[in-house]
N, C-alpha and C positions, 0 to 999 in steps of 0.2 A: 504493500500500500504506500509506504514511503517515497518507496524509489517510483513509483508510478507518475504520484504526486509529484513531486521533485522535476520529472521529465516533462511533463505535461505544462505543468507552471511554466517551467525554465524555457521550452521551446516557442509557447504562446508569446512569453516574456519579450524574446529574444523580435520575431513576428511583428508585434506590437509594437515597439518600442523602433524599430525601426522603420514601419510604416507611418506614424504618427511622425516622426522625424520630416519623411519624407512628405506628409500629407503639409505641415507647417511652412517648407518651401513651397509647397505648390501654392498654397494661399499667399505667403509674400511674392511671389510672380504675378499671381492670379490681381492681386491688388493694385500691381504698379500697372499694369492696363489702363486704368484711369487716369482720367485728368487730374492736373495737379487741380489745389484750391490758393485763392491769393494770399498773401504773405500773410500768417498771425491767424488767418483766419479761422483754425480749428485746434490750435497751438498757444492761444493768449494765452497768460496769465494761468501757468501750472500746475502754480499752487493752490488757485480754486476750485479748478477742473479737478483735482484728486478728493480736495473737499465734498466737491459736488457728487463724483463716483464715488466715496464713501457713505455719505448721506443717502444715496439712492438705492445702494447695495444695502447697506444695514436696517437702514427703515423701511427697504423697500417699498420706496412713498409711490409708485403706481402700483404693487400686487394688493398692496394694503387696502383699497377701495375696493378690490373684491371679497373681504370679507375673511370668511375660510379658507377658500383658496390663496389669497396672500401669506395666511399665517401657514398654509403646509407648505408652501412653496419657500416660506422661510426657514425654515427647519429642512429640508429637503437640499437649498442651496448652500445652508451654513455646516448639514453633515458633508458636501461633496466637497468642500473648504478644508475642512478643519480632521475630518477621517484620514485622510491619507498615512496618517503614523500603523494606523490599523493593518495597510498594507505591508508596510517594513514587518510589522508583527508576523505576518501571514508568511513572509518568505523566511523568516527564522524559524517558526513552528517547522516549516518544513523537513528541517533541521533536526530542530531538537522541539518534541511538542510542548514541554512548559516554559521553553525561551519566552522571556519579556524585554520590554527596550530597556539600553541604559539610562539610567539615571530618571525618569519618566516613568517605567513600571514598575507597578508596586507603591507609585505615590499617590496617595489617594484622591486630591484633587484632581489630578490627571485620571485616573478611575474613574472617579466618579462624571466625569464632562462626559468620557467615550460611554458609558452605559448611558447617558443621558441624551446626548444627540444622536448616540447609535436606534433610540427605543425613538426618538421624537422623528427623525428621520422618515426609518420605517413605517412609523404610523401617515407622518404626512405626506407618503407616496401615495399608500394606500387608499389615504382620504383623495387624491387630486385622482386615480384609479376607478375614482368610485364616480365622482364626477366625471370623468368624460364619459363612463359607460350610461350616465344619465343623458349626457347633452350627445349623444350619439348622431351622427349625421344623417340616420337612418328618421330621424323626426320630421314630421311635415311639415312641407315649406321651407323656408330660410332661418327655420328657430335655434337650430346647432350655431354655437359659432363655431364648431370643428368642422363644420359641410369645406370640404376642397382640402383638409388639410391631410396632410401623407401618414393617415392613422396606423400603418402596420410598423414607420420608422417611431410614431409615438408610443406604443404596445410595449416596440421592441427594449425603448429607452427606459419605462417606465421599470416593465419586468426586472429589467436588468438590475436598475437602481433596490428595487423589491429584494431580489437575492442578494446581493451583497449588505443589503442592511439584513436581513437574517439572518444570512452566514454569519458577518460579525457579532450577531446577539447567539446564535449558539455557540459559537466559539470562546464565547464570553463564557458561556453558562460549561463548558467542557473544563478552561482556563479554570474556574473555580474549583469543580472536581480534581484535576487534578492536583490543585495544591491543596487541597483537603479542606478546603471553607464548611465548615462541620457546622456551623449556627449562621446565623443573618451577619453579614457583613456589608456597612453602607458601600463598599469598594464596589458590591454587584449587588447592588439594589434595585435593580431593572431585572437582572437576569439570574438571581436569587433563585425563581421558581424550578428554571434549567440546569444549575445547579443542583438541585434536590432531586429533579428526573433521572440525570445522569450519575447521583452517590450511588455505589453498589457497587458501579461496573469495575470490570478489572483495569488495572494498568493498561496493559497491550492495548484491550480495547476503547480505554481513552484514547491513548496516543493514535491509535487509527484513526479512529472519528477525528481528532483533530486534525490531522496528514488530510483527510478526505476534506473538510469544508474550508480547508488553509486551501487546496487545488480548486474548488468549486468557486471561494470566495476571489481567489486571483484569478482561475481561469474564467469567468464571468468576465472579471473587468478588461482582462485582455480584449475577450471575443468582443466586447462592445469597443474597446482602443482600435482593433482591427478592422470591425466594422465601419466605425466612423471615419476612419483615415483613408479607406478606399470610397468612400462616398462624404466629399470635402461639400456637399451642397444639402445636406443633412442639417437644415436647421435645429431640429427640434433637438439634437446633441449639439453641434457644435457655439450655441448660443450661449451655452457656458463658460464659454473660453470667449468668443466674440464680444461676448453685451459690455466687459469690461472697456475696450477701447473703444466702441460703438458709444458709449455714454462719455466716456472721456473726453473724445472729442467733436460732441455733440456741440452745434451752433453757440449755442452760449454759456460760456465757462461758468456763468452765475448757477445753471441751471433752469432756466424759462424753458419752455418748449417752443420747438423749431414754427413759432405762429407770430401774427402780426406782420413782418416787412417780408415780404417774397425777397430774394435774392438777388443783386442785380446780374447780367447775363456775364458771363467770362468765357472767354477764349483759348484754353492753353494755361489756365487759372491766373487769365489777368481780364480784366474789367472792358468790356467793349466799347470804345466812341462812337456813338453813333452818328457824332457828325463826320465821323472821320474815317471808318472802318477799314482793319487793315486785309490785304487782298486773302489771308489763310485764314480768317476770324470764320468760326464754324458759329452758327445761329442756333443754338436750340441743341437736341438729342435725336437725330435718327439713327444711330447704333450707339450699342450699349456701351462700346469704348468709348464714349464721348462722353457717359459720366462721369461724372470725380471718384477719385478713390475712395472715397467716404462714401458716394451713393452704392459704389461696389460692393464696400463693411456691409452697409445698410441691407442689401439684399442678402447677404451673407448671415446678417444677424436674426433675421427674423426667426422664430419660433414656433409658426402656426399655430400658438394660440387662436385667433384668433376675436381678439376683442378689440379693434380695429372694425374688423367684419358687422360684430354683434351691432353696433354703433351706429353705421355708416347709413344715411340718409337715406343712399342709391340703392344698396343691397335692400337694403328694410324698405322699399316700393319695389321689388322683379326688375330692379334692372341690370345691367351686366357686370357695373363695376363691383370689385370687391377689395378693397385696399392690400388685406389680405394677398388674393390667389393675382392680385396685380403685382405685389413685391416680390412670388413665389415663381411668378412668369420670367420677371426681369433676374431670379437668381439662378434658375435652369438656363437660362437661352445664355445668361454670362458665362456659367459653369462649360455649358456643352459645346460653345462657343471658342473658350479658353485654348485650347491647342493648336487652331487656325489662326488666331493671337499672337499666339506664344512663337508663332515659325515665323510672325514678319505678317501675317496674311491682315488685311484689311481694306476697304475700298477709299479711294479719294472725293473729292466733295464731289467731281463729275462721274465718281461710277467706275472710275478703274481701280483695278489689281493694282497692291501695293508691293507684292512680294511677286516674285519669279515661281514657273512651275517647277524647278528644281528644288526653294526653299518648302515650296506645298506637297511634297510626295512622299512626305510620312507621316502628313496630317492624316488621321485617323476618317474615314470615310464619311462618320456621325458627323464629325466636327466641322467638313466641310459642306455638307446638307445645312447643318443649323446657319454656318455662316449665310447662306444662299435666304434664308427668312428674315425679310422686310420687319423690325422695329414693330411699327403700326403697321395693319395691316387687317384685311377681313379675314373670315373662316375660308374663304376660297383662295386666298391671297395667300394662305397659310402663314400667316402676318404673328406675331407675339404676342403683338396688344390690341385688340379688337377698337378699330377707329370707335366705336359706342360706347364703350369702356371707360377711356379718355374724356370724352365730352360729358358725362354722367355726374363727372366731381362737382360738386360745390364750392369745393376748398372752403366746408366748413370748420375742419380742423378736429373733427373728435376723431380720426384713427391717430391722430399727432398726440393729443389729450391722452388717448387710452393705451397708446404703443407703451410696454413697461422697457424695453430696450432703447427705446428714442430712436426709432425711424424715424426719417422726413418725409412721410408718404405724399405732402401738399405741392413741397418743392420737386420732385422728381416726374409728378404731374405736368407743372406748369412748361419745364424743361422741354418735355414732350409736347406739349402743347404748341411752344413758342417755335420749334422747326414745323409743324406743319400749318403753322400761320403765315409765318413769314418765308417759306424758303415755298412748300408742295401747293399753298391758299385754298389747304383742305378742312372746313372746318363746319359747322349748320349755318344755312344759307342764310338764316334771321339774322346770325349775327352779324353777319356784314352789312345788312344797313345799319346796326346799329353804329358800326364803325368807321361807316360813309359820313353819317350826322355828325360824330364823333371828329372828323377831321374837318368839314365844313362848317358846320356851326358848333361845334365846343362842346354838346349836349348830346345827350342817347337818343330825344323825341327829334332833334333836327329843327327846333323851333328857334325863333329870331331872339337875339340877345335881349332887345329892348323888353322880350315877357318875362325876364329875370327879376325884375321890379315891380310887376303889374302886380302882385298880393299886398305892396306897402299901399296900395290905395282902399283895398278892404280893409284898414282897420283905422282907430277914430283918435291916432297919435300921429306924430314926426318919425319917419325911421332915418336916424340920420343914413345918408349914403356918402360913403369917401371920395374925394376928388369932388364932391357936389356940394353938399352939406356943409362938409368938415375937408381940412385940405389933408390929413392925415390922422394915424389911426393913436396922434400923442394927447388927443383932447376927450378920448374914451378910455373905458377898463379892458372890455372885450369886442376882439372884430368877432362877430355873428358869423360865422360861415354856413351860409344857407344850403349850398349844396342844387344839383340841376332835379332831384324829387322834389326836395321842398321849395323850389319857386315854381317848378314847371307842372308836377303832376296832381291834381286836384284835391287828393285822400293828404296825402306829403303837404300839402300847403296849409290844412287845418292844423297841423302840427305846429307849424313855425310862424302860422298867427299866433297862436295859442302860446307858445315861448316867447316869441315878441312881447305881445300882450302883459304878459308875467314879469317880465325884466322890467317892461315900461312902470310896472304896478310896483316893484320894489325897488326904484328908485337905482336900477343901474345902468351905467352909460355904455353903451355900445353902441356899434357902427355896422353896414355890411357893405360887402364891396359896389361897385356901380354896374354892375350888366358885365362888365368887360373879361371878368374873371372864369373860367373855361374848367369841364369835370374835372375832376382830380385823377383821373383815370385809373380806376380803380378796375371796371369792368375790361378795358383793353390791357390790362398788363395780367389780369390773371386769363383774360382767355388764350394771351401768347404774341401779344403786338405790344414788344418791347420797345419798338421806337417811336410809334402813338402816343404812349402813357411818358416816355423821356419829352416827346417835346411837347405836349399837353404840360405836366410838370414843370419845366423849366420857365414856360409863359406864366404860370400859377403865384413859382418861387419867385418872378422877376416882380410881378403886378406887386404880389406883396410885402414882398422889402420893402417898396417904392413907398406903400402903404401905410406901414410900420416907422417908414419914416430910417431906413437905415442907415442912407448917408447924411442925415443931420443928425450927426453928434453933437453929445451935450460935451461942452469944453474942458470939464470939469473930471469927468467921469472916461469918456473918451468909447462911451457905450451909445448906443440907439438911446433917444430920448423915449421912446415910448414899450414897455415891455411886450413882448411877439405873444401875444394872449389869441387864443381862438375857440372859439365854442360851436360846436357841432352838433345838430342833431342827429344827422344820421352817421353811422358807426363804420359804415366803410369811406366816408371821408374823414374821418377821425383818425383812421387806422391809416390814409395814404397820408395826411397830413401831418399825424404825429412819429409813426414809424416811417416812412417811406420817402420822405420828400429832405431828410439829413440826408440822404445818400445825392439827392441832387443841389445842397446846397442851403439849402431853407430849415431851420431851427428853430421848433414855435412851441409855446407852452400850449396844446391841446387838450381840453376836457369834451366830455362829454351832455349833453344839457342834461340830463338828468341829476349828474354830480352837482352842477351849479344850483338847478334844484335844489337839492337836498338841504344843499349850504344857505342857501337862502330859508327855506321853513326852517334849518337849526338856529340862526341868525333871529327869527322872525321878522323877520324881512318878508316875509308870505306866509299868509297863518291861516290851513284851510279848516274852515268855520262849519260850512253847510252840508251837510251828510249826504254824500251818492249813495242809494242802497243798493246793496244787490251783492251776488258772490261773482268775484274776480280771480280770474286765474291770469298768468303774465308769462309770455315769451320771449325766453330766453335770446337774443340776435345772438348771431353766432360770432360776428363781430367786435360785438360788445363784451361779451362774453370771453369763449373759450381765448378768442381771437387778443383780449388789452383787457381779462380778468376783472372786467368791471360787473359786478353782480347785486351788491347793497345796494347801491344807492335807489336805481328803479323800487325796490320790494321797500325801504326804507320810507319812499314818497307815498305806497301805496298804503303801508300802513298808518299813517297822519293822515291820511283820510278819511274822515268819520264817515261809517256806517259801509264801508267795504269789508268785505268778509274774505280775505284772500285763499287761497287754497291752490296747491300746487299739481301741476301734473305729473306723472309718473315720472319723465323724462323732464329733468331743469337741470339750471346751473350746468357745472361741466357735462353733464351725460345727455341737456338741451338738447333739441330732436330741430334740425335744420328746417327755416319755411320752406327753400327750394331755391331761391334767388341770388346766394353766390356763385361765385366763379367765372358769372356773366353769366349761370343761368336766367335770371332775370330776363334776355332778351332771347332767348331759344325757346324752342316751343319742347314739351315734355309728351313723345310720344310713346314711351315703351315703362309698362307696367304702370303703377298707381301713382297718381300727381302728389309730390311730394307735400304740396301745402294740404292738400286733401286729408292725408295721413296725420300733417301735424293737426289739424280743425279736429279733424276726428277723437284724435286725444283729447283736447279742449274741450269739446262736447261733450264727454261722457261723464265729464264732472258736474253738466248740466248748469253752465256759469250764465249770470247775466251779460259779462264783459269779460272780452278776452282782451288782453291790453300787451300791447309792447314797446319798444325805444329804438325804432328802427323804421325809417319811412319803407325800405325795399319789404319786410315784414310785414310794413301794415298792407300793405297792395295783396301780396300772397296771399296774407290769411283774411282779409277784404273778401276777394274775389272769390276763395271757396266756399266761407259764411254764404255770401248772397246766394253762390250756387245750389248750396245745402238749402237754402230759404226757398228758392226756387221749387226746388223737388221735394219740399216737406221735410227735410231732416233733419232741419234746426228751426227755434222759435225765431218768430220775424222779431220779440224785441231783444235777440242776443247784438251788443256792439263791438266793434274792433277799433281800440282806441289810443291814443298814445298816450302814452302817464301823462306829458303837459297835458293834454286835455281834460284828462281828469282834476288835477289839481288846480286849472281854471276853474271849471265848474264849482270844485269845494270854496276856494279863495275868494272869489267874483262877489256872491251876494252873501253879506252874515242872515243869522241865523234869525235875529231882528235887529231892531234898531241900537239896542243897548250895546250890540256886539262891534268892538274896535274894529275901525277896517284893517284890511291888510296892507303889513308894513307897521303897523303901530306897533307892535312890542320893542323894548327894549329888554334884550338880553346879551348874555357876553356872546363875544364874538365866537364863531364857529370856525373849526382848522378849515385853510383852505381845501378845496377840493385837489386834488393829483392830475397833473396833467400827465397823459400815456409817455411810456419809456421804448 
């Protein structure tokens, strides 16, 4: 039995150990495929990147939100950590069967951890075991988040980990017998009971039994080292080795998630001009070399979990995308790809052969078929990423939210997106008028500047206007950035009387620009028209410095006389304005109007009086939300509203169920499976609300348009309203309750912290 053990172990050992070897050069070749990224950019700042990958390893702050499964998946990842000594143990038994380590065995703190995360391990396989056998993809519909993922490589991983944490708990329990643990010893206080199974037996047959699970427990871990090293595309193992530098050098060293500013486009991992474009400057991603070595990790890293999938707006209406089996596409077609890579082979931006057919005649026959597959492409095309797949996203950001490895499933999207907009101009034909108007008149609806202004005559005050009014923006507190919904679309403009209104009512000065100022182009740079959204932008940054007042410095100070304040009501000008528009130059303190809100009823400065009744549930904008983490302040406004009864939908806050209108869906039609807003309404409804309420003009139109349609066909009450919080807290603030009641703005109280303008 020894000498068996001993061969078996030692030959696997031998197998393993240099397959794994070998598997680890393939992935650092496999990796330098990629493009670089620009200087610092996934390298800043060290020391808080280890901070941050410790923080996220130990607390596990994304498995933790799953409850159970977090906490076995904690004990799971901290035995495949901290066991390894277990292994030395196992090749010494070999040996000699009551070998213990030096200096380490026999001390009982050390004892007692290994009985302890050896028992916690085991069990929390067991539990994640029992879970997937529940969430089986065999369920109907899209209710698995395991549907698509590689369940026999997840079986196998699971198993595996199963026997080696047994093995070690009987081993544990043999370990005792043989050194005669006659009574309870806290040393095997786990495995105490095995212990007392195994008193009786003879010597020999201890030491066998030990040889035997010392072979089982090593030759397990081999057959799993050996497996996994021959299959480098084996997420669901190699993610344990991956998630460490995958999180490391994730986008931002602090730790935020890869949301709010899309990335500007780079070439060879430097930054593209687009007034100036150099003749090799590659647009976008149509092969998968042409990600960054980080998008490489990233497909590398994933785990088919799947809670990304669980999540995702598009999967959760029948449609094709799945964050998921999109990451799982782009890490097979890299993998299978990789040898035709690796010999020189690749195509140039017109389509030819990089390599000679003498460097290609040991590429593997696979490798050179997968290279022959078109990126995007149809089912007929035999394409990798289905063109429907692609356009599906919203870029609302909850598989970025819910990824616990930190993919950037939103950036790798857009990347894709941005070569077949601008290089193949294959993209739903809606959108390109939207991006017609978009370059003629500055707006999505294509309407004339001068109706930029036409809401400041529906209301019964001054709106100052810059350049008109006021000659700059140092005689106000905030420029008002109204944004092309809230002047141009008719649900959007009730909103931004309604804030108007409110600011007029407590007494603060604000401005907004004069007509001349153009979208923020939020809708053109996520559907992949990176040099739209640049020179839309740069006209934006220019207007408003000019606005701001940047080149009249105050003499003293040697700063802009007037602070870059902006308040936004809608949340994807928020997001281009505060995250996106530093990258072309422009630096603005941006809040949100709800925040200012807030700050105003804390202030008393707006004190709402008069009770709306009714029960209110509120949608989350994905924007505002997942996107610049702003979530108090709206639910904050809603509860100082007397005689609202809030109550929440199943899906809020981070796990917030998208209306349908990012990513420039907004201007594409939804023809495959369930309309997204539909699905969101339909949630809302069940709670049977008087008022669905949100902080998002593109939101209010969504869930607008499905309300009526539900009204239409009976399925919702005709008085259910969709409303923006301003308007609610008009409604409360406007008339007291009678006459004896202070108007609003009369309170004096201490002042309230500023509101936060987005990072």
């Amino acid at each position: 039995m020894q000498l068996a053990a001993i061969i078996v172990s030692l030959v696997l050992t031998a197998v393993g150990v240099a397959l794994l070897a070998r598997a680890v050069g393939q992935f650092v070749r496999y990796f330098k495929l990629g493009q670089p990224v620009p200087a610092g950019l996934r390298t800043d700042n060290p020391y808080q990147r280890s901070v941050t990958l410790v923080k996220e390893f130990l607390g596990h702050t994304r498995m933790n939100r799953w409850g159970i499964v977090g906490i076995a998946h904690w004990f799971v990842a901290i035995g495949f950590l901290t066991l390894p000594p277990t292994i030395i143990t196992a090749y010494g038994q070999l040996f000699q069967a009551d070998w213990t380590l030096p200096v380490l065995g026999g001390f009982l703190p050390y004892e007692m951890y290994i009985e302890f995360i050896g028992t916690a391990t085991t069990l929390g396989i067991i539990v994640l075991m029992v879970i997937r056998l529940l969430n089986l993809p065999s369920r109907p519909g899209r209710k698995s988040r395991f549907t698509g993922s590689k369940m026999g490589q997840a079986y196998f991983v699971e198993y595996v980990i199963f026997t080696i944490g047994a093995a070690i708990m009987v081993l544990r329990g043999l370990e005792g017998a043989l050194h005669h643990v006659d009574g309870y010893d806290p040393a095997y206080f786990a495995s105490y009971p095995l212990v007392l199974a195994f008193d009786g037996l003879s010597t020999g047959t201890l030491q066998n039994l030990v040889y035997l699970f010392a072979m089982i427990k090593l030759g397990t871990t081999m057959i799993w080292m050996i497996t996994v090293s021959l299959n480098i595309n084996m997420g669901v193992a190699w993610h344990r080795f991956l998630a460490f530098p995958n999180i490391w050098f994730k986008r931002n060293a602090t730790g935020e998630t890869a949301l709010g500013a899309l990335q500007p486009m780079t070439s060879g991992g430097k930054p593209i001009d687009f007034t100036d474009p150099g003749e090799d400057d590659v647009f976008g991603v149509s092969q998968v070399e042409q990600f960054s070595w980080k998008g490489l990790l990233d497909f590398s890293t994933c785990t088919e979990c799947g809670r990304c999938q669980s999540q995702c707006p598009a999967w959760n209406t029948g449609k094709p995308l799945s964050p998921k089996l999109l990451i799982m596409s782009l890490r097979d077609h890299a993998h299978a790809k990789a040898p035709y890579l690796l010999a020189g082979g690749g195509k140039t931006t017109e389509g030819e052969e990089k390599a000679s057919e003498e460097q290609l005649k040991d590429v593997p026959a696979a490798a050179l078929a997968e290279a022959e597959r078109p990126l995007i492409g149809t089912l007929e095309e035999n394409g990798v990423i289905d063109p429907d797949v692609l356009w599906s996203c919203t870029t609302c950001g909850a598989c970025v939210e819910q990824c616990p490895v930190d993919i950037e499933h939103v950036d790798h999207i857009v990347d894709m997106r941005r070569y077949q907009v601008m290089i193949e101009s294959a993209f739903p034909s809606e959108a390109g008028t939207m991006l017609k108007n978009l370059e003629k008149k500055g707006n999505p609806w294509g309407l004339a500047k001068k109706q930029r202004l036409e809401w400041t005559k529906e209301v019964d005050f001054e709106v100052p206007v810059v350049g008109k009014d006021i000659e700059d923006l140092t005689e106000v507190e905030y420029l008002y950035w109204v944004g092309c919904a809230g002047a141009l679309e008719d649900r959007a403009k009730k909103t931004t009387k309604a804030f108007a209104e409110l600011l007029h009512m407590a007494g603060v000065k604000f401005a907004i620009m004069g007509g001349d100022e153009k979208c923020t182009g939020d809708s053109a740079r996520r559907l992949g028209n990176e040099p739209l959204f640049q020179e839309l932008g740069m006209e934006n940054v220019a207007s408003l410095n000019m606005a701001f007042g940047e080149d009249d410095e105050d003499e003293s100070t040697k700063k802009p006389k007037s602070a870059k304040k902006i308040v936004a009501t809608c949340p994807h000008c928020l997001n281009t304005l505060g995250n996106e528009y530093p990258q072309l130059g422009g630096d603005y303190e941006v809040i949100h109007h709800t925040q200012l809100l807030q700050h105003l009823v804390d202030e008393g400065k707006l004190i709402p009086v008069t009770p709306v009744e009714g029960l209110i549930t509120y949608h989350d904008p994905c924007y505002l939300g997942r996107h610049n983490n702003i979530y108090t302040p709206p639910r904050e406004i809603i509860g100082k509203v007397p005689g609202l009864r809030n109550e929440e939908m199943h899906r809020h806050k981070e796990r917030g169920f998208c209306c349908g209108a990012g990513g420039a869906r907004m201007w594409m039609e939804e023809r495959i499976g369930k309309r997204i807003n539909n699905e969101r309404v339909d949630e809302a409804l069940s709670l049977n609300p008087d008022i669905i309420s949100t902080a998002c003009p593109f939101c209010l139109v969504m869930l607008t348009d499905s309300v009526n349609g539900k009204k239409n066909d009976g399925q919702a009450e005709e008085s259910v309203q969709v409303v923006d919080v301003a308007q609610l807290l008009l409604d409360s603030v406007k008339t007291p309750i009678s006459d004896d009641e202070p108007p609003a703005g009369a309170a004096e109280t201490e002042d309230a912290p500023e509101p936060q303008p987005v990072k």
